[in-house]
VOPAGU-2260 file (C-alpha; in pm, 1 decimal, decimal comma):
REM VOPAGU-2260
SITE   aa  ch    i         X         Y         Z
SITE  UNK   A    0       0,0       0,0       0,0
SITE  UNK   A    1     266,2     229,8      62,5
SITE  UNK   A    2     396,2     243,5    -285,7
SITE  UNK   A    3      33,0     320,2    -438,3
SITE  UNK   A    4      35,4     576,7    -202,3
SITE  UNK   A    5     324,0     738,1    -348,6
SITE  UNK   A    6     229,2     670,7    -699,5
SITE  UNK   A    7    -129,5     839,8    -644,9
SITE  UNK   A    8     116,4    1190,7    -469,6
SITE  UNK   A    9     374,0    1159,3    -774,3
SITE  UNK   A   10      22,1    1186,1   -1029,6
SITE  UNK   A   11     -88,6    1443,2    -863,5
SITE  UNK   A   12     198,9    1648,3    -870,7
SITE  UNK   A   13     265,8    1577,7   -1233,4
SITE  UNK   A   14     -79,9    1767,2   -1230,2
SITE  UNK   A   15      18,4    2041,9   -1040,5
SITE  UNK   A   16     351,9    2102,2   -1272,1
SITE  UNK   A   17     165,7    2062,5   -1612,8
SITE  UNK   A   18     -85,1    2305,3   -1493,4
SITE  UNK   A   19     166,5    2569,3   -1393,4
SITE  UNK   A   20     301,3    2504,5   -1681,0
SITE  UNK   A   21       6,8    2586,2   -1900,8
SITE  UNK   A   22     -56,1    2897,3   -1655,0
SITE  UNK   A   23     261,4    3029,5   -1721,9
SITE  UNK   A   24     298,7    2965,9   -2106,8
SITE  UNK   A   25     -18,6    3160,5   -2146,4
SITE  UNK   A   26      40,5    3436,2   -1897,9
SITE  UNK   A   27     406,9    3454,3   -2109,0
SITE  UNK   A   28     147,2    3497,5   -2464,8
SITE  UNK   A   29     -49,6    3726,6   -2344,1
SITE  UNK   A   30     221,4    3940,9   -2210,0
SITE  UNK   A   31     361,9    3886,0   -2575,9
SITE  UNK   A   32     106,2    4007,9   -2729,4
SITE  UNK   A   33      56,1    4305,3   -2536,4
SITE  UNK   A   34     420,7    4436,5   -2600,0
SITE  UNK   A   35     381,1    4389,3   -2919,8
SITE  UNK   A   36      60,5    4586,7   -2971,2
SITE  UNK   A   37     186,1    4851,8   -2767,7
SITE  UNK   A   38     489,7    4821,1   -2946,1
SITE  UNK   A   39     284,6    4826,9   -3265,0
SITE  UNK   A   40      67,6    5111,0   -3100,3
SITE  UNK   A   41     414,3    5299,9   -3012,2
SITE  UNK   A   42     560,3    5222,7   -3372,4
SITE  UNK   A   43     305,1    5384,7   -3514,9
SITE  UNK   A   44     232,8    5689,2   -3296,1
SITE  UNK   A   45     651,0    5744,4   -3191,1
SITE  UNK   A   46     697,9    5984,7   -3490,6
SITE  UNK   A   47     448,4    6223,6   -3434,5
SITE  UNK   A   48     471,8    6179,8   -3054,3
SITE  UNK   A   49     849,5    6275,9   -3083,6
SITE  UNK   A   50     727,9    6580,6   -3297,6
SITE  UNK   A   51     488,1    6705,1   -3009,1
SITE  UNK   A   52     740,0    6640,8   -2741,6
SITE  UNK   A   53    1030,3    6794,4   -2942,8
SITE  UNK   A   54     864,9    7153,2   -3047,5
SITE  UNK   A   55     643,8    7177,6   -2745,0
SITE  UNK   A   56     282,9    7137,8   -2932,6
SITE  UNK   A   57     135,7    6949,6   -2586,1
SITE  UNK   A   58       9,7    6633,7   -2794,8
SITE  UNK   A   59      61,5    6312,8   -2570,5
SITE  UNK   A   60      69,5    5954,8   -2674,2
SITE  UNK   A   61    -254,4    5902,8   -2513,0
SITE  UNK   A   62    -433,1    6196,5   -2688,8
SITE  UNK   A   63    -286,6    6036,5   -3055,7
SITE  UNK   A   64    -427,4    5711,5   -3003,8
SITE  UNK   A   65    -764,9    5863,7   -2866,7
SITE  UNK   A   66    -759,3    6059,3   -3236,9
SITE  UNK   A   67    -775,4    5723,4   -3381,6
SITE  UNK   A   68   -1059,3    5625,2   -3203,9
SITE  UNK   A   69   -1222,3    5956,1   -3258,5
SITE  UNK   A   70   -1137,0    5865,9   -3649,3
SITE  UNK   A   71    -918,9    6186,3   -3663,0
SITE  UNK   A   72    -636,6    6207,9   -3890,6
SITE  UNK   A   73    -354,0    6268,7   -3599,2
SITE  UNK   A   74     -67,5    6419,2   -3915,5
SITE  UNK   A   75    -337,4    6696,3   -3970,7
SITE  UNK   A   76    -366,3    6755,1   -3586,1
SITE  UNK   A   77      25,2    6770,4   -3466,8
SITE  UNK   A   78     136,0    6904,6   -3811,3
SITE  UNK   A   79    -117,8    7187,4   -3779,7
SITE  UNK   A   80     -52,0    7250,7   -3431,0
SITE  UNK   A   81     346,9    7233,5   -3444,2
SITE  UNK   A   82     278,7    7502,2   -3729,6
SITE  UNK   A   83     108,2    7696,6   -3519,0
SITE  UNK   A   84     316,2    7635,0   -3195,5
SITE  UNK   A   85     657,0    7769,6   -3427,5
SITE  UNK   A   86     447,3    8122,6   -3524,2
SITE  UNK   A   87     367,9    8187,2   -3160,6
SITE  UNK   A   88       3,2    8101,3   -3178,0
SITE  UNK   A   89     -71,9    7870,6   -2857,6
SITE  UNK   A   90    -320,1    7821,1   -2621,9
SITE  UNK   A   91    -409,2    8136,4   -2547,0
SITE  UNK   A   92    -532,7    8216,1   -2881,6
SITE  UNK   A   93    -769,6    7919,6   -2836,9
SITE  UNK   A   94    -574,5    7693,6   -3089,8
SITE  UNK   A   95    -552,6    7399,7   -2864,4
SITE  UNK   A   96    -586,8    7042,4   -2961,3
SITE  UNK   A   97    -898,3    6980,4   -2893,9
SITE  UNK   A   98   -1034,9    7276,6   -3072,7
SITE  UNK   A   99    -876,2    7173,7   -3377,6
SITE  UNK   A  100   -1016,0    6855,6   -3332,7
SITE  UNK   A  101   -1371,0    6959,2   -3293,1
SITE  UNK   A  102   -1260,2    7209,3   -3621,8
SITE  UNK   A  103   -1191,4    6857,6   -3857,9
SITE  UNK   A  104   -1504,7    6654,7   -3728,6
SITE  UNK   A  105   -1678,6    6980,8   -3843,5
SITE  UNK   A  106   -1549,9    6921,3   -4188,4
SITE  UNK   A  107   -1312,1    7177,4   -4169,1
SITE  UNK   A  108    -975,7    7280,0   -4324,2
SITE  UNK   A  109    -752,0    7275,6   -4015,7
SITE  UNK   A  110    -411,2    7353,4   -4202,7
SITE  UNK   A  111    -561,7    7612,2   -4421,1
SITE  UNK   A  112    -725,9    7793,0   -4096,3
SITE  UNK   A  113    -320,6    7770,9   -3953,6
SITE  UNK   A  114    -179,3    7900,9   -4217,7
SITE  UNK   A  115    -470,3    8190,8   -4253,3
SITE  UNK   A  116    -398,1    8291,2   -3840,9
SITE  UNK   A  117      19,5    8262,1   -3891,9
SITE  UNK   A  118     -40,2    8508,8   -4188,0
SITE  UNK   A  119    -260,1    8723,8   -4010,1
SITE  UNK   A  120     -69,3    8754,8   -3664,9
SITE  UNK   A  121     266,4    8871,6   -3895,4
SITE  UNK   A  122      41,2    9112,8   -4070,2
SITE  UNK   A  123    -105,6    9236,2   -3750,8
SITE  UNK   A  124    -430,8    9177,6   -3837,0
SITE  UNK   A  125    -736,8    9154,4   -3639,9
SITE  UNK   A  126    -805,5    8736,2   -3705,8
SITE  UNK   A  127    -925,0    8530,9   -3418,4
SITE  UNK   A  128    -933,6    8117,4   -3399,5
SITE  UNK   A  129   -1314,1    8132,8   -3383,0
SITE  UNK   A  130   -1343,4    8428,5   -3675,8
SITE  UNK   A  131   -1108,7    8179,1   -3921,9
SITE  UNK   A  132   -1301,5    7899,6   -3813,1
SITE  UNK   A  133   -1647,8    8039,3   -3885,2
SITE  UNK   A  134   -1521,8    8194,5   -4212,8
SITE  UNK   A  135   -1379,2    7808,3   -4337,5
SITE  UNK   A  136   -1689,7    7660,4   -4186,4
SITE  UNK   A  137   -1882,0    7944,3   -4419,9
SITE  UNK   A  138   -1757,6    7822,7   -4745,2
SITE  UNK   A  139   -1495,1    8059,8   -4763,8
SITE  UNK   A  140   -1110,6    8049,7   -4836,3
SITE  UNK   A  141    -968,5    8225,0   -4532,8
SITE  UNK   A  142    -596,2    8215,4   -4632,6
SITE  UNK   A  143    -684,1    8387,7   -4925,9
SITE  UNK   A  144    -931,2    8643,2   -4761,3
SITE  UNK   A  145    -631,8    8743,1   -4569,0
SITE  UNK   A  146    -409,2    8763,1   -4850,2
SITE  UNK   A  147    -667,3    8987,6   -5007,9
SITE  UNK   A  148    -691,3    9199,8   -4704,9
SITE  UNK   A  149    -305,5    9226,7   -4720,5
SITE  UNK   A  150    -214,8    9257,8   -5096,1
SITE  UNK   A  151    -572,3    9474,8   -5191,4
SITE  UNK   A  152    -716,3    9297,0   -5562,0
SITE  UNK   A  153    -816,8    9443,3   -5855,5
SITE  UNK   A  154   -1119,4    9348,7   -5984,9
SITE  UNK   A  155   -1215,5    9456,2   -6336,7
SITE  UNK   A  156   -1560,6    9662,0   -6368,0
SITE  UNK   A  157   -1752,2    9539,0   -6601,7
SITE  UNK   A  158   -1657,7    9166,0   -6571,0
SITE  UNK   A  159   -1692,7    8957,6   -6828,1
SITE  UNK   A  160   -1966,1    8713,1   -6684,7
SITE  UNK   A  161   -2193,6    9039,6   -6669,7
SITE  UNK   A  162   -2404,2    8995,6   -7012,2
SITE  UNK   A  163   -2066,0    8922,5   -7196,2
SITE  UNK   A  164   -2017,2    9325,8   -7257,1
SITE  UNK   A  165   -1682,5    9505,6   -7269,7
SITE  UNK   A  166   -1800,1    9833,9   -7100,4
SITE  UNK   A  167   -2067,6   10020,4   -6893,4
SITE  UNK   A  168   -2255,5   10222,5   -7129,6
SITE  UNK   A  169   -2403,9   10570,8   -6980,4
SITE  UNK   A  170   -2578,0   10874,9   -7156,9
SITE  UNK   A  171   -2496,1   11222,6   -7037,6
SITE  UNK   A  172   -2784,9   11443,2   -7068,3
SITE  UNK   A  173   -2716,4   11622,3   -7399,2
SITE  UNK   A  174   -2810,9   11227,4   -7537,6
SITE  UNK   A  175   -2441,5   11119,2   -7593,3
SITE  UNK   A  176   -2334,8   10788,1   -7491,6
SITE  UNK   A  177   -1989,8   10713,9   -7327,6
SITE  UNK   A  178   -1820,5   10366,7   -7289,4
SITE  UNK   A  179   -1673,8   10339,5   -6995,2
SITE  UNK   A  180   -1440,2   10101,7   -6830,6
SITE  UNK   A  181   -1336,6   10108,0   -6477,5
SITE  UNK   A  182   -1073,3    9882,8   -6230,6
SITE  UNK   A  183   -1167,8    9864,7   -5881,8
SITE  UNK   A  184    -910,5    9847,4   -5596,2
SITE  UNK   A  185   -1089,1    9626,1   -5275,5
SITE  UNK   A  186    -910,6    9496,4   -5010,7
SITE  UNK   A  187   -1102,2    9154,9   -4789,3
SITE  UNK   A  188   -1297,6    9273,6   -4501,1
SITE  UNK   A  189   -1241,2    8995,9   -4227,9
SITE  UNK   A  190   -1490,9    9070,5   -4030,6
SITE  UNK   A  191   -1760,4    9114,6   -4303,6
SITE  UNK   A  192   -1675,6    8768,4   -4517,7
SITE  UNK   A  193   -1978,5    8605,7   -4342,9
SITE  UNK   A  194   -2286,4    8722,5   -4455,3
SITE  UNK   A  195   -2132,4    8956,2   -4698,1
SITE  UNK   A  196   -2182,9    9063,4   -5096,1
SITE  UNK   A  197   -1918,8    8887,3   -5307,5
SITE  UNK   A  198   -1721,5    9030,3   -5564,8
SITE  UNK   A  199   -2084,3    9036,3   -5837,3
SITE  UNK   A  200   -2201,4    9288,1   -5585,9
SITE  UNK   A  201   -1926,9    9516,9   -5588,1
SITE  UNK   A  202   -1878,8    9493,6   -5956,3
SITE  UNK   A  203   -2314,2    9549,8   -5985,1
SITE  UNK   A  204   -2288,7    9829,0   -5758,8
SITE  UNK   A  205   -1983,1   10022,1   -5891,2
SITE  UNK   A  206   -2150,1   10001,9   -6257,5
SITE  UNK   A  207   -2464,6   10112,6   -6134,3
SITE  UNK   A  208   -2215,1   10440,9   -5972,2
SITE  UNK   A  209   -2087,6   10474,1   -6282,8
SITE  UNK   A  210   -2410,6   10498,0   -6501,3
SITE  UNK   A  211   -2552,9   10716,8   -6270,5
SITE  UNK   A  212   -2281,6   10952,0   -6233,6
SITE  UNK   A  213   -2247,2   10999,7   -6616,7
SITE  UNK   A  214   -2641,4   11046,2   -6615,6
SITE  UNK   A  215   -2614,1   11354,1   -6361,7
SITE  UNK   A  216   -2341,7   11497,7   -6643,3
SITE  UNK   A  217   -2502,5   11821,5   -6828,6
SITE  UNK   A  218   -2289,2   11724,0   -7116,5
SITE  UNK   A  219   -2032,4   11427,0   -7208,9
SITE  UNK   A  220   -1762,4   11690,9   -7227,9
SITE  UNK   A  221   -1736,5   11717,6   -6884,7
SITE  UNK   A  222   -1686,0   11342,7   -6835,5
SITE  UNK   A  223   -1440,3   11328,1   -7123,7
SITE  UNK   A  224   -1267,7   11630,3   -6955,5
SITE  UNK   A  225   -1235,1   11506,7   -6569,2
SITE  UNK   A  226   -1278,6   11119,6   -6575,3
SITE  UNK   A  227   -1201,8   11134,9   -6214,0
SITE  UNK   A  228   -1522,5   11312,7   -6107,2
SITE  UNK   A  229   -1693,3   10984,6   -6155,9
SITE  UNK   A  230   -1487,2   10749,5   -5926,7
SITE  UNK   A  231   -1520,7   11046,9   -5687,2
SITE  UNK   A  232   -1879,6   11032,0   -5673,5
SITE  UNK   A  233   -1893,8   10652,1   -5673,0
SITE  UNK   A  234   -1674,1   10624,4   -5365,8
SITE  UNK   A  235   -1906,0   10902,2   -5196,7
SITE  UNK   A  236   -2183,8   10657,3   -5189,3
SITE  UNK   A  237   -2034,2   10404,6   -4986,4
SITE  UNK   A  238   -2114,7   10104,2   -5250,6
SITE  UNK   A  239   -1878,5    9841,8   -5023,9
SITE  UNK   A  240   -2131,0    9860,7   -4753,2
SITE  UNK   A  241   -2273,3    9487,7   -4621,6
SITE  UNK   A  242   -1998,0    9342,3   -4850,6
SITE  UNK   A  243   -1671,0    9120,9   -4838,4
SITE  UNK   A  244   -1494,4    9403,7   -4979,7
SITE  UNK   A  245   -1357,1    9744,0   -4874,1
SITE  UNK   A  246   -1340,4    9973,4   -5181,1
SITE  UNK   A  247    -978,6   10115,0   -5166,7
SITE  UNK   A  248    -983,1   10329,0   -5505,4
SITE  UNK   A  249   -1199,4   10302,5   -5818,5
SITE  UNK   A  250    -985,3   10385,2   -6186,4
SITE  UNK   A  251   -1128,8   10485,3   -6494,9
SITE  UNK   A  252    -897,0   10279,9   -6728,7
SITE  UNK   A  253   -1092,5   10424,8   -7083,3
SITE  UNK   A  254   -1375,1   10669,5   -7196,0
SITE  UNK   A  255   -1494,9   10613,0   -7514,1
SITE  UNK   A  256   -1804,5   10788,3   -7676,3
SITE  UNK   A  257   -2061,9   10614,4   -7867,3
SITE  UNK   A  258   -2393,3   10680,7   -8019,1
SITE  UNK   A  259   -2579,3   10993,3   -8038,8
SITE  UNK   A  260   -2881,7   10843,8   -7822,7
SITE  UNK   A  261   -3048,7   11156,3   -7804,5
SITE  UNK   A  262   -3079,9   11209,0   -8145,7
SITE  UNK   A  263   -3161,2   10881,3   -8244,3
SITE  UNK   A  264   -3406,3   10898,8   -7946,5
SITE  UNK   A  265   -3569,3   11244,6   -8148,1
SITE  UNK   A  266   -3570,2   11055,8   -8494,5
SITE  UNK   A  267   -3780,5   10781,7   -8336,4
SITE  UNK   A  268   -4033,8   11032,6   -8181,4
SITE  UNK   A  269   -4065,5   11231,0   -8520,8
SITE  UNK   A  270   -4091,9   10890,1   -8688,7
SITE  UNK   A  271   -4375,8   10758,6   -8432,8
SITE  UNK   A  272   -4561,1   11137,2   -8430,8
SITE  UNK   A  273   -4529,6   11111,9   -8823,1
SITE  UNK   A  274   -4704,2   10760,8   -8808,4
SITE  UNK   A  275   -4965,1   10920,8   -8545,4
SITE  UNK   A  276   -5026,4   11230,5   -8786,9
SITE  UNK   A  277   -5073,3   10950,0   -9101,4
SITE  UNK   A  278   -5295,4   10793,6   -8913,5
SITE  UNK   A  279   -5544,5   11079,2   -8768,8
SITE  UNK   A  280   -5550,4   11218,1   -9175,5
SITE  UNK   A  281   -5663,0   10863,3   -9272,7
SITE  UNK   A  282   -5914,5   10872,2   -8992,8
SITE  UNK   A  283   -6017,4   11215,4   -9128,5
SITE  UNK   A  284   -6012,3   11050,6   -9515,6
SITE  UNK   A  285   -6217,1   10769,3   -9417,5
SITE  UNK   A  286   -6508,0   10993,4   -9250,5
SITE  UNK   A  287   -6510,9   11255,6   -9529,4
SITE  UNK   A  288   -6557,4   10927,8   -9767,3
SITE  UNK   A  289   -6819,0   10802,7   -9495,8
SITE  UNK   A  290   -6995,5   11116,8   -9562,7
SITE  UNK   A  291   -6960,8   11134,5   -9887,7
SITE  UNK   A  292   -7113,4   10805,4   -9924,8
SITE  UNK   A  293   -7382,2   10953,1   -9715,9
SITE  UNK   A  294   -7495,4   11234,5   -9918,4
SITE  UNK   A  295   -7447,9   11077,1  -10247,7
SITE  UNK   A  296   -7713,3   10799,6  -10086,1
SITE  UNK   A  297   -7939,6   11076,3   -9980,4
SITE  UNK   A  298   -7940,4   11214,0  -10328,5
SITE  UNK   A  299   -7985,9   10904,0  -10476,9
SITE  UNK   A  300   -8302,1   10874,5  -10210,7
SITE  UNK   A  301   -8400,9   11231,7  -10359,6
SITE  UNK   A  302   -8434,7   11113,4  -10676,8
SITE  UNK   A  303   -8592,3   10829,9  -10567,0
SITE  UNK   A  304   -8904,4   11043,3  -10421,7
SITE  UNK   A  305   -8910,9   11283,0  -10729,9
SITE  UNK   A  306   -8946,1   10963,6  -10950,7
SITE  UNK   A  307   -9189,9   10850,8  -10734,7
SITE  UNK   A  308   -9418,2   11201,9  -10691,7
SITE  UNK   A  309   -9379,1   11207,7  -11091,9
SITE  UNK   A  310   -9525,5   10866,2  -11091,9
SITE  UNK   A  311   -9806,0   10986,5  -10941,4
SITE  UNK   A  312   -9848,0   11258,4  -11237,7
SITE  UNK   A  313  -10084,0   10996,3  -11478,5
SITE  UNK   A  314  -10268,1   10852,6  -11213,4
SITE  UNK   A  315  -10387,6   11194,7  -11094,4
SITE  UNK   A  316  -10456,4   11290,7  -11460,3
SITE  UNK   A  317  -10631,8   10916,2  -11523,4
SITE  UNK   A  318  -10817,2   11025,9  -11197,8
SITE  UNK   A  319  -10939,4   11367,1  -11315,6
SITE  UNK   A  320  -11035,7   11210,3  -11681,7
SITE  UNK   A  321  -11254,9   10976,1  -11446,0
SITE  UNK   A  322  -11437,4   11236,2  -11236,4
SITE  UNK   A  323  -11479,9   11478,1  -11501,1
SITE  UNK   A  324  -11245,7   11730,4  -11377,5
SITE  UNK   A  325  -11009,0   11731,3  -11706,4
SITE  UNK   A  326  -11182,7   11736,8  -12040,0
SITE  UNK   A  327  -10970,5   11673,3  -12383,5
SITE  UNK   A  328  -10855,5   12000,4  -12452,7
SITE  UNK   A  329  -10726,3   12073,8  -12110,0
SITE  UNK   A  330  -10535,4   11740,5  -12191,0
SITE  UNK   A  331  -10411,7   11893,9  -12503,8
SITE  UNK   A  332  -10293,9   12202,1  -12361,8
SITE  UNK   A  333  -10108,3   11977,1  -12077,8
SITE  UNK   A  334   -9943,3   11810,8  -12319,6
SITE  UNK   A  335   -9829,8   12147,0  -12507,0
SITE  UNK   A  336   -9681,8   12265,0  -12204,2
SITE  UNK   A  337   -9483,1   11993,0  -12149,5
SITE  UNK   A  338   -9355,6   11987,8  -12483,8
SITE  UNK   A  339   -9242,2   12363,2  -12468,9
SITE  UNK   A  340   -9076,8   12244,9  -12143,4
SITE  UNK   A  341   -8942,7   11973,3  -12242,6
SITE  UNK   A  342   -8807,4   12153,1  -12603,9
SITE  UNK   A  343   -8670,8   12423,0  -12404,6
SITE  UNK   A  344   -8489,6   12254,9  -12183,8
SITE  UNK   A  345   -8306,0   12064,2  -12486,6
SITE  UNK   A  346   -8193,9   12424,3  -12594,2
SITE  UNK   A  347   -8104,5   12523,8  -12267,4
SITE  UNK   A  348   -7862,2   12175,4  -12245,6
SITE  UNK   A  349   -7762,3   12197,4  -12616,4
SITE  UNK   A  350   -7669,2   12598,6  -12565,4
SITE  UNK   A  351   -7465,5   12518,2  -12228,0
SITE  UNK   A  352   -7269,3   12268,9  -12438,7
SITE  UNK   A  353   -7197,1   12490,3  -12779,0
SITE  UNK   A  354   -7112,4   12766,7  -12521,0
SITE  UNK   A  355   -6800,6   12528,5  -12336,7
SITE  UNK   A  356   -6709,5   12383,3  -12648,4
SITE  UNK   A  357   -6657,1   12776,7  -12796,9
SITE  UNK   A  358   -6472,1   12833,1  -12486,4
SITE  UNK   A  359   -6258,4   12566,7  -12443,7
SITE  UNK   A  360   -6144,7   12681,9  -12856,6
SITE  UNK   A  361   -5887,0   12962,1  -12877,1
């Protein structure tokens, strides 16, 4: 018995070993595999960690790998905020890492907003973090707004997307029209990008100056003479109000004259009175025709009753034979007298006619 006794204690020991054994080979994997994924983790992150740690940008390890999570590119984060932390823009402007975080899960351009504040803090410009932001957010290119606002633009007036003409046309008030074309000088107005006119504004705006100030000109003389007289009332009206833009100066770059408008303007009113005139006499024609017609009908209608009374001649005669009022001789006589009338009035037409035909013969 005493040797089954040891056999059973050597089994169970054998246990005891195999299961430390499996213990410890596992405990030895899974401390394997967690060096190597923080080794992998490390790998991956070390560059831009070293980056951050070298030029004092404040981006931990921990902070990287929570950008992954957060499905944040981490080379737009530290590259845009080492950029920043060189120029001297920290903290304290409110560029920190979390607000350019929250800028790219807004969809924004973090590198371009950088480069927009670095650019505006050497130009001593009045640009904010939260003013960049909200200008990017807006649709806007805020590096080149401040470029604008640095190095003023010139913007051509008219533009060529503006019903494909060359020039703004204007008439002075002696009816001559001038071609004139114009350069405008704006530089960006930061705090006006959002919500403000675009560059179609300005350019709508300064032509609508332009027209008008050549239509307050007695004569295109005095245009052609002092060119400048219209920029100086366009920039009195303050057309760069609730725009992008601040109008710095406004050029005349060429004056040109073109039509007589005026007189062509007078030709067309003569033309349109003439056809007015031509058209009252025709009135006039017609209703001297229209009574013409009329009287000639009348006449005709004249006629028409002395036919009819002379009708009425035999029947009265018939009449008389009948009741005895008329006898044969009174008849006779009758008929005398309407020969004589009848022969005399042949005369009368025959000596009308021998007298114009004598006439009309030298």
């Amino acid at each position: 018995m005493p040797w089954l006794f040891a056999q059973q204690q050597a089994e169970k020991g054998m246990d005891q070993n195999t299961l430390i054994t499996t213990i410890t080979i596992v405990a030895v994997f899974v401390c394997v595999v967690f060096v190597l994924i923080v080794f992998a983790v490390f790998a991956r992150f070390f560059r831009w960690w070293i980056q951050s740690l070298s030029t004092g940008a404040g981006i931990g390890l921990l902070d990287l790998i929570g950008m992954t999570f957060r499905k944040i590119n981490p080379a737009v984060i530290v590259g845009s905020k080492i950029m920043a932390v060189q120029a001297g823009i920290g903290d304290r402007q409110g560029v920190t890492s979390k607000a350019l975080e929250a800028h790219y899960l807004a969809g924004g351009n973090v590198p371009l907003v950088i480069r927009a504040l670095i650019a505006s803090n050497k130009a001593k410009l009045d640009l904010d973090y939260k003013l960049a932001t909200a200008i990017d957010l807006a649709g806007r290119n805020v590096l080149e707004s401040v470029q604008t606002s640095v190095n003023p633009k010139v913007i051509d007036c008219p533009g060529g997307r503006i019903a494909g003409k060359d020039t703004l046309d204007g008439v002075a008030q002696n009816g001559i029209q001038l071609k004139v074309k114009a350069r405008v000088t704006v530089r960006a107005n930061l705090r006006q990008l959002i919500g403000g006119a675009t560059e179609e504004t300005i350019i709508a705006r300064v032509g609508e100056g332009i027209v008008s100030a050549i239509g307050s000109s007695k004569s295109h003389l005095e245009v052609l003479e002092t060119p400048d007289r219209i920029s100086k009332a366009v920039l009195a009206r303050r057309l760069d109000s609730q725009t992008a833009f601040e109008i710095v100066s406004i050029d005349i770059g060429d004056v040109d004259v073109g039509e007589n408008i005026g007189a062509r303007l007078q030709a067309d009113q003569a033309e349109a009175d003439m056809r007015v005139a031509r058209a009252n006499a025709e009135g006039r024609r017609a209703l001297a025709v229209a009574e013409e017609q009329e009287m000639i009908a009348k006449i005709e209608e004249s006629r028409a009753k002395v036919t009819e009374a002379e009708a009425e001649v035999p029947k009265a005669i018939a009449h008389a034979f009948r009741e005895g009022q008329l006898g044969l001789m009174d008849f006779y006589k009758f008929r005398n007298i309407q020969s004589d009338t009848d022969m005399r009035s042949a005369i009368a037409k025959a000596g009308t006619g021998t007298v114009s035909k004598g006439g009309s013969n030298p």
